[in-house]
Backbone as numpy.savetxt, mean C-alpha at the origin, in Angstrom:
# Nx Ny Nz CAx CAy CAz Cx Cy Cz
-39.77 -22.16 27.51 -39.44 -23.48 28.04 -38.12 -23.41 28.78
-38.30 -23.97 30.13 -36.92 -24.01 30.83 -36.23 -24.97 30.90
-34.83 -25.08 30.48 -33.78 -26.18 30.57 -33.70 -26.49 31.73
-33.45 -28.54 31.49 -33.33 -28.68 33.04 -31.78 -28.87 33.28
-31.33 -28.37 34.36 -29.71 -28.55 34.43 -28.53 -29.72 33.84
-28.99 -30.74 33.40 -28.33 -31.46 32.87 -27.96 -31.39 31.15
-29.13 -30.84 30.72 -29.10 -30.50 29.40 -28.64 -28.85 29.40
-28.80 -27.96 30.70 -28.14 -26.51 30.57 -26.96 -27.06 29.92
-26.48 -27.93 31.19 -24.41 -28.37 31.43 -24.21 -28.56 29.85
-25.01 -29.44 29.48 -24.34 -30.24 28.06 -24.22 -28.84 27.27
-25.03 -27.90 27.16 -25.36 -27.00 26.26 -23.82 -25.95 26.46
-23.76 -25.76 27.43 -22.57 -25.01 27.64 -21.30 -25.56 27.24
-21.41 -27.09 27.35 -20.27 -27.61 26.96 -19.71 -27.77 25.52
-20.98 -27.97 24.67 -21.01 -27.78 23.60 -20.47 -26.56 22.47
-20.84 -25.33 23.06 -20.68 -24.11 22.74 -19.36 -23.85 23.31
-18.85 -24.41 24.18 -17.64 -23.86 24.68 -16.71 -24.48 23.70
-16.50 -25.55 23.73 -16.00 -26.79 22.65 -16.16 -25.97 21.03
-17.33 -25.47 20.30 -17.24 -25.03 19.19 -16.55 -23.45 19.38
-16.91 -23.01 20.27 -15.71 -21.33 20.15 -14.45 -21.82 20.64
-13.80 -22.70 21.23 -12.39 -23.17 21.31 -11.65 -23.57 20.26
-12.21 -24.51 19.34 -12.34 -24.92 18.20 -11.87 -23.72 17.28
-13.18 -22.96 17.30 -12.99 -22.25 16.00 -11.75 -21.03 16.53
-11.29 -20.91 17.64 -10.12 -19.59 18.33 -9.17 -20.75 17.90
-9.18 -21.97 18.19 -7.99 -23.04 17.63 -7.62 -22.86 15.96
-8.51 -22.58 15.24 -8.30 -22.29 14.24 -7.49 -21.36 13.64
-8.04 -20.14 14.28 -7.42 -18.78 13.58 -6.41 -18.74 13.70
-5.32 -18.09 13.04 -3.83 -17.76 13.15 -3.80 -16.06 12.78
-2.06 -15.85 12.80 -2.13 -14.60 12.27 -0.77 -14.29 11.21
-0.62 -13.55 10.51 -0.31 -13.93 9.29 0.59 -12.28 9.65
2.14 -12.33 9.49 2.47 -10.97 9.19 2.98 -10.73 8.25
2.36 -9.36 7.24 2.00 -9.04 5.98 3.32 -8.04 5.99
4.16 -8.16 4.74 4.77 -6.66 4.38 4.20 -5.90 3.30
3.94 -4.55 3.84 2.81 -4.00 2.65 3.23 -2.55 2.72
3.53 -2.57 1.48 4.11 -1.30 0.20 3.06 -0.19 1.27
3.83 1.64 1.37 3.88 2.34 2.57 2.33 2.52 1.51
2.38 2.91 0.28 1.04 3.12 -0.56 -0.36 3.02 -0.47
-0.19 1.47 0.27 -1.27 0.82 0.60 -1.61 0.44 1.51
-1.16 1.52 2.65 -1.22 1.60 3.88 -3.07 1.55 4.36
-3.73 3.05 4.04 -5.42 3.18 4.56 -6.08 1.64 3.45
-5.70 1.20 2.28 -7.09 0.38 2.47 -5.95 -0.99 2.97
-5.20 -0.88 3.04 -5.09 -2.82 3.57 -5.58 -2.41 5.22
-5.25 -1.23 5.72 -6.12 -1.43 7.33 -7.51 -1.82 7.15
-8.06 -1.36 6.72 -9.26 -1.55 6.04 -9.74 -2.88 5.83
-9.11 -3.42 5.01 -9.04 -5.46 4.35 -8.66 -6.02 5.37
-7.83 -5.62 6.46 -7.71 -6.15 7.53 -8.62 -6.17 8.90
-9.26 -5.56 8.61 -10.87 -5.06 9.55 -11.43 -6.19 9.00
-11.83 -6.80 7.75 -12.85 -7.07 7.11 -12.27 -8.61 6.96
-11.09 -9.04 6.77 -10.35 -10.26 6.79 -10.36 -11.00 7.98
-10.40 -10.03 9.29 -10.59 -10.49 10.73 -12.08 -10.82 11.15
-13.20 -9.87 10.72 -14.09 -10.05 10.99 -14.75 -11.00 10.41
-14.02 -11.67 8.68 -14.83 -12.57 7.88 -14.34 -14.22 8.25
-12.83 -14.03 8.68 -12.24 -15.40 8.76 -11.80 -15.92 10.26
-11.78 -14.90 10.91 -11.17 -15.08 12.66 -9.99 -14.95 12.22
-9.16 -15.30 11.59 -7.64 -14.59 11.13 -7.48 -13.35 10.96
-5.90 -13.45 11.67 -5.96 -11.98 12.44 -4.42 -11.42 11.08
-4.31 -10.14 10.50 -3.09 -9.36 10.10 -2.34 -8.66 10.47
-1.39 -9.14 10.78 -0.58 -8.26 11.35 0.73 -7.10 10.67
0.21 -6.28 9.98 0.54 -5.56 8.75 1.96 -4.55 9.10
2.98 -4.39 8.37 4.18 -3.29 8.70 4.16 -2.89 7.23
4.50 -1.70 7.16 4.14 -1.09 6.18 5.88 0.20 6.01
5.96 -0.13 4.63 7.46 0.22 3.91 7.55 0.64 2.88
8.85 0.54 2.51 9.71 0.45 0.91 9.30 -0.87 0.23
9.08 -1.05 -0.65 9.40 -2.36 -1.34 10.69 -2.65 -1.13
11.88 -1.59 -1.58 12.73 -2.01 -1.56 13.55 -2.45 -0.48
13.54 -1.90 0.87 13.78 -2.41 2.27 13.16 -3.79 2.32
11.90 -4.10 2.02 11.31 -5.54 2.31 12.63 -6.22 1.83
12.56 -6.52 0.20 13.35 -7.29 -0.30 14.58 -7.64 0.51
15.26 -6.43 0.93 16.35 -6.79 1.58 15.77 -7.39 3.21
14.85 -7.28 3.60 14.70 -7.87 5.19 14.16 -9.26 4.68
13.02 -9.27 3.41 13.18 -10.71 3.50 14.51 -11.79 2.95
14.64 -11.30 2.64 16.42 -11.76 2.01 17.01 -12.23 3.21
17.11 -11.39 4.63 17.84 -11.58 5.91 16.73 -12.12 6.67
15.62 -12.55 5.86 15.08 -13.76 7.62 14.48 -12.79 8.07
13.38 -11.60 7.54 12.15 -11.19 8.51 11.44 -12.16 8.36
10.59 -12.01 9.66 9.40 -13.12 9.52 8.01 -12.60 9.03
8.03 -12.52 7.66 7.01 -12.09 6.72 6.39 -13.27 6.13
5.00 -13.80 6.13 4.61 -14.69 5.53 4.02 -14.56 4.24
3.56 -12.95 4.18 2.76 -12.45 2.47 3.20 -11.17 2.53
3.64 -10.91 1.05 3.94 -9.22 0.88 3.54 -8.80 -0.37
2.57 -7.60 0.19 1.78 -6.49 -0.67 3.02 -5.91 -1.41
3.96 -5.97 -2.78 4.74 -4.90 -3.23 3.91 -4.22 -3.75
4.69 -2.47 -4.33 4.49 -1.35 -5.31 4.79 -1.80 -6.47
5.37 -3.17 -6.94 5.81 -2.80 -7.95 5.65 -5.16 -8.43
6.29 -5.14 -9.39 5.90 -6.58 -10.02 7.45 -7.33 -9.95
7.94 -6.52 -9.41 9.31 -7.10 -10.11 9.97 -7.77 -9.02
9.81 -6.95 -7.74 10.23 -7.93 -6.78 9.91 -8.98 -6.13
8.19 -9.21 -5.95 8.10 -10.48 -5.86 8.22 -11.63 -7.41
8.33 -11.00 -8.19 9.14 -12.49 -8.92 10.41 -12.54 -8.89
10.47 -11.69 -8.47 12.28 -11.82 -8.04 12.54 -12.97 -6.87
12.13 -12.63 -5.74 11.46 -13.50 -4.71 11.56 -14.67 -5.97
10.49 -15.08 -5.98 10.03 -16.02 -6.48 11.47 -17.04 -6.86
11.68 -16.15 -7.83 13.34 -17.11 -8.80 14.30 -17.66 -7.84
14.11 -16.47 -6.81 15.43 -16.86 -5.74 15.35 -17.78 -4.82
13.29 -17.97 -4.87 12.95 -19.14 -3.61 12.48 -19.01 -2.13
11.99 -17.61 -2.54 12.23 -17.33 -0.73 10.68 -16.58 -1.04
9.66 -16.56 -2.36 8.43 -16.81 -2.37 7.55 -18.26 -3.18
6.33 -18.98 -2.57 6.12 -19.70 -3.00 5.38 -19.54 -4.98
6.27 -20.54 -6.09 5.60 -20.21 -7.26 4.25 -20.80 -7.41
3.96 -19.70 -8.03 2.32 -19.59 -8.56 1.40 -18.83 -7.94
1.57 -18.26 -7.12 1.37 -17.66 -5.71 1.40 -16.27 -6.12
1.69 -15.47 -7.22 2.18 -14.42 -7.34 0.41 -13.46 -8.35
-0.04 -12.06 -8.20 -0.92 -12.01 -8.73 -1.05 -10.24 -8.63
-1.48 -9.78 -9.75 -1.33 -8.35 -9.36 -2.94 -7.65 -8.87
-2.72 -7.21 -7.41 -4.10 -7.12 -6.60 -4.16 -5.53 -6.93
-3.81 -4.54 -7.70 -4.18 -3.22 -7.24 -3.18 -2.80 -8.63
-3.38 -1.52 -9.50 -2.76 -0.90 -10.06 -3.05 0.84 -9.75
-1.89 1.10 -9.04 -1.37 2.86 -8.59 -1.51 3.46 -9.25
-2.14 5.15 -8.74 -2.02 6.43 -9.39 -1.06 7.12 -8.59
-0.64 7.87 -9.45 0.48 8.75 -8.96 0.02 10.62 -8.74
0.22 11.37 -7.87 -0.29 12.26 -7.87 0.65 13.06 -7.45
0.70 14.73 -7.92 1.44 15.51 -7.28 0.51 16.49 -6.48
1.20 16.64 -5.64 0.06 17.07 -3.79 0.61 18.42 -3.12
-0.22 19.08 -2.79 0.59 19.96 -1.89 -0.91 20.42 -1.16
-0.52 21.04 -0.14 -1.46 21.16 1.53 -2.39 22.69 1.20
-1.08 23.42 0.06 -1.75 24.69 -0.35 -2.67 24.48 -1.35
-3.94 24.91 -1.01 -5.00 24.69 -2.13 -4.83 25.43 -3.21
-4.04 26.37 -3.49 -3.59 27.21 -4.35 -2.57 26.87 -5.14
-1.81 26.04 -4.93 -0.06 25.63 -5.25 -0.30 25.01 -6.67
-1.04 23.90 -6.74 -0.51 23.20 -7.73 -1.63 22.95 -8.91
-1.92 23.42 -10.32 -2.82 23.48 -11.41 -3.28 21.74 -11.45
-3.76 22.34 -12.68 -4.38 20.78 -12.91 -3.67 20.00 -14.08
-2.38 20.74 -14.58 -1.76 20.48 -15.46 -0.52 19.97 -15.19
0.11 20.46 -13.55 1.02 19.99 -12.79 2.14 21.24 -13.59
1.90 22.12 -13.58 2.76 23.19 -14.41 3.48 24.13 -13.38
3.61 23.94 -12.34 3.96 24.56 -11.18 5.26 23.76 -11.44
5.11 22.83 -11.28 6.81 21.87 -11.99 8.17 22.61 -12.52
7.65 23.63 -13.74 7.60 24.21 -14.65 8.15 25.81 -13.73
7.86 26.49 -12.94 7.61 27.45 -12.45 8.91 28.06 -12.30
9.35 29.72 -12.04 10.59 29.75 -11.88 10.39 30.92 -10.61
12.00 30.11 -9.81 11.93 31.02 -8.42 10.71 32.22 -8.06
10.68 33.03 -9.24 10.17 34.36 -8.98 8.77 34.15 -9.13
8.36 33.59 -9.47 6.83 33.06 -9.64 5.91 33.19 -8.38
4.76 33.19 -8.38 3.79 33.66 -7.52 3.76 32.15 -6.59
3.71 31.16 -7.66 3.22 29.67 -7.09 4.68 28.77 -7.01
5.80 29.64 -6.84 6.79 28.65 -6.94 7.31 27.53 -5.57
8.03 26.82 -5.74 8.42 26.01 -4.38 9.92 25.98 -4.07
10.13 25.66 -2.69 11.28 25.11 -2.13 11.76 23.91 -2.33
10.51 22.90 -1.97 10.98 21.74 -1.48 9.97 20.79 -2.44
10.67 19.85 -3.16 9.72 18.72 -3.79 9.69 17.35 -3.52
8.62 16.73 -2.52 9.25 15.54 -1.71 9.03 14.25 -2.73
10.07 13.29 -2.97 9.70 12.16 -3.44 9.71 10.72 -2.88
9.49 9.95 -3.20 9.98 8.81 -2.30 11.06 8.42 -3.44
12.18 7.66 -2.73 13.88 7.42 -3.42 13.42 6.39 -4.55
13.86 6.31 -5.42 13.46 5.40 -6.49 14.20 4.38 -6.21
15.27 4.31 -5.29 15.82 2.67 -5.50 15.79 1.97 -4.74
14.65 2.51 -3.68 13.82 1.91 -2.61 12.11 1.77 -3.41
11.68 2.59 -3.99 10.59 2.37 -4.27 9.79 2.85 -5.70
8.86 2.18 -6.53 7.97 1.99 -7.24 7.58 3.73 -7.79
6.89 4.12 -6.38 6.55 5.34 -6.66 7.26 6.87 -6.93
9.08 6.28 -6.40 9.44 7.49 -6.40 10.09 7.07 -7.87
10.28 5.93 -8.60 11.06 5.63 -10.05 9.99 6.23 -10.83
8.35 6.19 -10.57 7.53 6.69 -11.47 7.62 8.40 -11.47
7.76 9.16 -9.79 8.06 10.56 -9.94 9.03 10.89 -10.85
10.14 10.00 -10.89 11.31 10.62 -11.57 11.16 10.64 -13.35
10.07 9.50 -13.85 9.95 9.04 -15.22 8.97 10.59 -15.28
8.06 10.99 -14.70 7.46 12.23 -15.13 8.48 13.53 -14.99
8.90 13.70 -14.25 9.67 14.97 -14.27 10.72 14.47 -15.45
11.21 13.30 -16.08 12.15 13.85 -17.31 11.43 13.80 -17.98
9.97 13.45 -17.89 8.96 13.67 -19.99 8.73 14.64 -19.64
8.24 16.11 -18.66 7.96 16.79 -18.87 8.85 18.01 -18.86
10.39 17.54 -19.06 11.16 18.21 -18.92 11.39 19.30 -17.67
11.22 19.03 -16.54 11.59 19.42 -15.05 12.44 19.09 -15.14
13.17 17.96 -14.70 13.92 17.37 -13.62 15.44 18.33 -13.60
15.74 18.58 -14.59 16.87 19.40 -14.34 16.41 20.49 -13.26
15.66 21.50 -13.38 15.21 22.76 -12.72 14.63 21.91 -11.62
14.26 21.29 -11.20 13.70 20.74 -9.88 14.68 20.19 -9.27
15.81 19.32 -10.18 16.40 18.36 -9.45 17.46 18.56 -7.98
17.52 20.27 -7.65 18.28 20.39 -6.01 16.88 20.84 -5.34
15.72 20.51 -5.94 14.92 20.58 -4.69 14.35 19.92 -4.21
14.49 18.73 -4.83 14.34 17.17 -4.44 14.40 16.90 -3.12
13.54 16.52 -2.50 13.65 15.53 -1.20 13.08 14.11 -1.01
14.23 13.73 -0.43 13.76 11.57 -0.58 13.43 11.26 0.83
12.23 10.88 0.39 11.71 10.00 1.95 12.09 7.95 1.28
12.28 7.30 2.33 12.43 6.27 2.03 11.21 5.62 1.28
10.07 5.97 1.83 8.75 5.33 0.84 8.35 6.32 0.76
6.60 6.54 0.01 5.84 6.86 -0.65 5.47 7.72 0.88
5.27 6.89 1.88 4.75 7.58 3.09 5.34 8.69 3.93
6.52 8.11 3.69 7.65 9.88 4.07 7.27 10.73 3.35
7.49 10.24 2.25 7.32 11.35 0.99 5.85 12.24 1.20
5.07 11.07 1.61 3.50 12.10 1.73 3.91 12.68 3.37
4.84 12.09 4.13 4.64 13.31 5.60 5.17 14.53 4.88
6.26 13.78 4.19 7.19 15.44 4.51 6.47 16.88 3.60
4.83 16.06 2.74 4.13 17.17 2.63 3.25 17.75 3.42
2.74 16.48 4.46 1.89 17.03 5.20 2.27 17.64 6.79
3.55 17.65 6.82 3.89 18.41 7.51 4.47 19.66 7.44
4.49 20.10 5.84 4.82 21.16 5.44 6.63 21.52 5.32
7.07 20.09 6.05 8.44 20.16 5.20 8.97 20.22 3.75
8.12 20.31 3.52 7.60 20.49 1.58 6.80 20.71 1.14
7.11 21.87 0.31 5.48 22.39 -0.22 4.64 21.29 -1.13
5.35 20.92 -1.78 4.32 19.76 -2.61 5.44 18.66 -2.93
4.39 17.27 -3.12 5.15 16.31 -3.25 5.19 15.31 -4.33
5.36 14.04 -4.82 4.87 13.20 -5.65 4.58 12.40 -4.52
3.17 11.94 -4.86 1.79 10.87 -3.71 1.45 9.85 -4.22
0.96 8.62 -3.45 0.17 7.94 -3.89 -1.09 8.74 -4.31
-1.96 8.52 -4.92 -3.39 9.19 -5.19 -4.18 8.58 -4.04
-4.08 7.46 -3.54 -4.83 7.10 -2.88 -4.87 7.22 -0.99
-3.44 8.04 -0.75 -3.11 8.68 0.07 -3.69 9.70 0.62
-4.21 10.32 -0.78 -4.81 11.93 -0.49 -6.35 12.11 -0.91
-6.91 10.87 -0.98 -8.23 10.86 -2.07 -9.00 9.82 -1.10
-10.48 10.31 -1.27 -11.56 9.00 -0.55 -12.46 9.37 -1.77
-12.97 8.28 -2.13 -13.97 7.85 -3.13 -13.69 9.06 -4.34
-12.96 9.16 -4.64 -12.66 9.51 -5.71 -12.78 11.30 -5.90
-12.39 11.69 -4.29 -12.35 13.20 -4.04 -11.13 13.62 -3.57
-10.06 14.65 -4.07 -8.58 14.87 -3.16 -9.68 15.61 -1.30
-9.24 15.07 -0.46 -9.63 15.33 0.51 -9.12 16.69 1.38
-7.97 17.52 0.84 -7.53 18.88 1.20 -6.54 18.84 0.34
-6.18 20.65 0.18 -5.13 20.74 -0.40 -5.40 20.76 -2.06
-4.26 20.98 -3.07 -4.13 20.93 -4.39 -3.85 19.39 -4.68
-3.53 19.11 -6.11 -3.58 18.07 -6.44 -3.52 18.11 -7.94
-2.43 17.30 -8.45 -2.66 17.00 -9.97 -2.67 15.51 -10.19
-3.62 14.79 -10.55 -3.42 13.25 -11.26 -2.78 13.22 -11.98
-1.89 12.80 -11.94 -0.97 12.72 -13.35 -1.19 11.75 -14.34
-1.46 12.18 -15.60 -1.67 11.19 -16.61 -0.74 10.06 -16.72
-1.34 8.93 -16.75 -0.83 7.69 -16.50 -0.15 7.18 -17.81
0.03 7.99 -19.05 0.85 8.22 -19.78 2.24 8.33 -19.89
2.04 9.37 -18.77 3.53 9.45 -18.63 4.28 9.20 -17.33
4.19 7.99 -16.96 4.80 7.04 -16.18 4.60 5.62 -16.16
5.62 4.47 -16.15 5.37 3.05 -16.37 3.90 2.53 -15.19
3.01 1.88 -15.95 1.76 1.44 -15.04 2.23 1.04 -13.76
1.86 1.66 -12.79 2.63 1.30 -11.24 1.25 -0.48 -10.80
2.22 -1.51 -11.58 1.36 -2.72 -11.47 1.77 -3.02 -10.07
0.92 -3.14 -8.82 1.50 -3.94 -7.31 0.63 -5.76 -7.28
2.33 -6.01 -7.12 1.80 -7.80 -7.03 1.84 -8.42 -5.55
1.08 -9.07 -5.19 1.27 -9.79 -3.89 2.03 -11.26 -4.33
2.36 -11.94 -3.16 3.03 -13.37 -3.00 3.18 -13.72 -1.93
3.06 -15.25 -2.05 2.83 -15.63 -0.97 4.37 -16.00 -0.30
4.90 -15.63 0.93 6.37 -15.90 0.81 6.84 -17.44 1.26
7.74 -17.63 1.81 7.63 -19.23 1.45 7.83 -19.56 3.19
7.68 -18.17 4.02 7.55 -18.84 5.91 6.23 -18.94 5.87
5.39 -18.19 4.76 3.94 -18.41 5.03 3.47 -19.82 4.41
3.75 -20.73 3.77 3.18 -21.55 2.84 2.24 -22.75 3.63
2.47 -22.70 5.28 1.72 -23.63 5.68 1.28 -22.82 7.43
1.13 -21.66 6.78 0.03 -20.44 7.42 -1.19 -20.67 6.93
-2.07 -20.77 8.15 -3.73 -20.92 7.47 -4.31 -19.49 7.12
-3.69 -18.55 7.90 -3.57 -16.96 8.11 -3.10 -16.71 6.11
-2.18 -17.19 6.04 -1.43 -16.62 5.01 -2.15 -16.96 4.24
-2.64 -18.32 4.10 -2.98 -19.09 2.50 -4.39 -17.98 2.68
-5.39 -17.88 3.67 -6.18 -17.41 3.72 -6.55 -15.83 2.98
-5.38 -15.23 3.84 -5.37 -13.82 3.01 -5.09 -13.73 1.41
-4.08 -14.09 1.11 -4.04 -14.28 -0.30 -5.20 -14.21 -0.89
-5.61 -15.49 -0.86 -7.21 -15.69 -1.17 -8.70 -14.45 -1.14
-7.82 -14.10 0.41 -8.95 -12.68 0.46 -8.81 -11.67 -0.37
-7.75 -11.40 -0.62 -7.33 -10.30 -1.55 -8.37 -9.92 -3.00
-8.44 -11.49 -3.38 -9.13 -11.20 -4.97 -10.64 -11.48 -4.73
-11.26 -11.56 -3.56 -12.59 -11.39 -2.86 -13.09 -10.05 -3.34
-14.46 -9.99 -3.65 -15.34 -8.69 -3.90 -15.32 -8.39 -3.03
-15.67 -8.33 -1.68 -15.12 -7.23 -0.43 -13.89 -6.54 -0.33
-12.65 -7.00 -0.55 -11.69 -6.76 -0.85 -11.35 -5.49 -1.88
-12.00 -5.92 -3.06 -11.57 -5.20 -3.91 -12.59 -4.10 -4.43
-13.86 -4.16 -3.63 -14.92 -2.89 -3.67 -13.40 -1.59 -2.22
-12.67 -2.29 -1.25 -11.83 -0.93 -0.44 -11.35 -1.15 -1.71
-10.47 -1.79 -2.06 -9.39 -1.41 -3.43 -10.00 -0.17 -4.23
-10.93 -0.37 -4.75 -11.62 0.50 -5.80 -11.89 2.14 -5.13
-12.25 2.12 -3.48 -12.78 3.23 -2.91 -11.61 4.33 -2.66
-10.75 3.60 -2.77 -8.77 4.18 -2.27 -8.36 4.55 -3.78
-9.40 4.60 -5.05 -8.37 4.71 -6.54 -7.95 3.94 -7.16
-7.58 2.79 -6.46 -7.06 2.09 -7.57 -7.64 1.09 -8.50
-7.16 0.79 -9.63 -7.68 -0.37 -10.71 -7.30 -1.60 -10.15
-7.97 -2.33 -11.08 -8.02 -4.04 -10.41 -7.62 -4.50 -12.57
């Protein structure tokens, strides 16, 4: 059946009017998100754009740098931390909205290196001395008083009694993500990792690898919040929301981590 031009016109007008509408809608929301959780929030952000027309616009860090940029007026409306403490910190001080606060992801910690040979499954290479077959130079961490993951490297190397014998071979990347270049560029033979850095569905993807028992380091709990430039973001309120979505948290689960 062929439209006759007067009802084409209306038809076009119509449709033009509802996709204006709904592009009137969308906003975009910029996220600060822990260096950790870098591959799946790209990911949630594929899937957040394609489900809501809201768009993320994600920078990815230290926890502990955030704190201080949101402190000075970045324009962050929601932030992914490594850790629980700073967004209620936020929170007390006012500069995230309360109630708003929720822990979307709990971290594994892994020690990594590029040599498939380097590192046991016991993480006993730690342990190793100069003369050793499997010994190292360089042990990259991320700085603990910037971040989550490098306070948990440091809680394992003193239970397992390293840290003295390791401690001048220490190298600090500001986050978790330096810390994983400066292994994968071989500025260090092995490093302390996110697990989910070096792992897809629950396989290390090259290289050695020890999981480290989650024993011996404080549960790396990461909380989101909503911050308080976002509170009347449709972008912002939106994502939040997406976060604790079963789409959401089937990438969460595929990257390692617990919910």
């Amino acid at each position: 059946m062929r439209l006759r031009p007067l009802r084409l016109c209306w038809l076009v007008v119509i449709l033009s009017a509802a996709f204006l509408c709904a592009n009137a809608k969308a906003e975009e929301v910029t996220v600060a998100v822990a260096a950790n959780f870098t591959a799946p929030m790209q990911k949630i952000a594929q899937a957040f754009e394609q489900d809501t027309g809201h768009k993320a616009k994600l920078v990815f860090g230290s926890t502990g740098k955030f704190y201080a940029q949101i402190k000075n007026g970045a324009p962050f409306a929601v932030l992914l931390s490594a850790d629980v403490e700073t967004p209620a910190r936020l929170e007390q001080e006012g500069a995230a909205v309360a109630g708003t606060r929720f822990t979307y992801a709990v971290g594994r910690l892994a020690l990594w290196s590029k040599n498939p040979a380097l590192v046991d499954n016991k993480g006993q290479v730690l342990l190793s001395n100069t003369t050793d077959k499997n010994s190292f130079k360089k042990l990259a961490i991320a700085d603990p008083k910037l971040a989550p993951y490098g306070t948990a490297a440091m809680e394992v190397l003193d239970r397992m009694g390293a840290l003295a014998k390791v401690r001048p071979k220490l190298v600090q990347g500001d986050s978790i993500g330096q810390a994983f270049q400066f292994v994968m560029t071989e500025n260090a033979e092995l490093g302390f990792v996110a697990y989910s850095q070096i792992s897809t569905d629950g396989r290390i993807t090259q290289g050695s690898a020890w999981v480290v028992p989650q024993n011996l380091y404080t549960p790396l709990r990461q909380d989101a919040a909503l911050l308080s430039l976002g509170k009347d973001n449709a972008a912002a309120l939106a994502l939040i929301k997406y976060m604790r979505t079963d789409r959401a948290k089937t990438i969460i689960r595929t990257y390692g981590y617990t919910l």
